[in-house]
N, C-alpha and C positions, 0 to 999 in steps of 0.2 A: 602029867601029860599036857600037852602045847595044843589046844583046841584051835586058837588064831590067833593072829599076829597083824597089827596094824586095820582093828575094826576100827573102821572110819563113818559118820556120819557129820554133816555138816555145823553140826554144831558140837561136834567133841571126838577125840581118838583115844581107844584103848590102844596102849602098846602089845602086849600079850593077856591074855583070857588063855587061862589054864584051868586043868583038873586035879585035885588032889583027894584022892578016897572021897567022898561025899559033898565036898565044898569045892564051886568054884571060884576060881581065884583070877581078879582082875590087877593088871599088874602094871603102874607104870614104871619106865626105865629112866633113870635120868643119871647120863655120863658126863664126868670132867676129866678132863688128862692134863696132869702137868708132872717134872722131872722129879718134883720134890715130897711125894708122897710117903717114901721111904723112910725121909726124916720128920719122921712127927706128923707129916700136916693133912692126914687123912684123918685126924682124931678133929682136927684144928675148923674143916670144910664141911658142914653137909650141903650135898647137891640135896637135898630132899626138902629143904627149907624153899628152894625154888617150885613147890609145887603148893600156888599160892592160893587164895579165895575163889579168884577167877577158871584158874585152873582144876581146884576142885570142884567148883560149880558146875564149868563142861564136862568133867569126870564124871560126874555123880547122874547127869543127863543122856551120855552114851550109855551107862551102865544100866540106866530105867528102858534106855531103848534096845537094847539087846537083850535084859533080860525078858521083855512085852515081845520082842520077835521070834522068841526061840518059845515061849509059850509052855516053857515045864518049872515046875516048881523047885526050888533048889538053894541052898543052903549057899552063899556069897560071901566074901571080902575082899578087902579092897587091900593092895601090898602094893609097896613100891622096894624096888632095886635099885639102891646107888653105886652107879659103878667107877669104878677109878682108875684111869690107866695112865702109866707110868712109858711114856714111850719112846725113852729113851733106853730103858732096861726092858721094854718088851714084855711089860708084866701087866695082870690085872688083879685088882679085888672087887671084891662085892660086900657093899652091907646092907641086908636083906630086912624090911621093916615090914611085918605083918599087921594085918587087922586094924588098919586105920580110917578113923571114922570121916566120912566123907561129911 
């Protein structure tokens, strides 16, 4: 279940903060589109590699400040979603990376 989308504070954004059975799940998205996914080169790219020191540094500081604001105890991880779209065929994939340590 999709709790929000686009928690923003000035020094860092969650894309989606979701629910699944007992652990919340903080989620960032990170999309590429290009025509040639089809042939091999989704195996070839991770967009996920773009989510770098920096990037997880503000991650890991939105994530202390959301969990301090909402003020309940709760079981957390951190996922990201790389998404792929192919837009010339109109198509998408997802390769979904769980429990990554911030």
């Amino acid at each position: 279940q999709i709790i929000e989308r686009n928690y923003r504070k000035k020094w860092g954004e969650i894309d989606i903060i979701a629910q699944k059975k007992e652990v919340r799940h903080f989620v960032e998205v990170k999309t590429v589109s290009d025509a040639g996914f089809d042939e091999g080169g989704i195996d070839s790219y991770r967009p996920e590699e773009n989510v770098h020191p920096r990037k997880l540094k503000r991650l890991a500081r939105a994530v202390t400040t959301y969990l301090a604001d909402s003020r309940e105890d709760m079981e957390w991880q951190f996922d990201i979603a790389a998404v792929f779209l192919d837009r010339v065929n109109r198509r998408a994939r997802v390769r979904y990376l769980e429990d990554i340590v911030l």
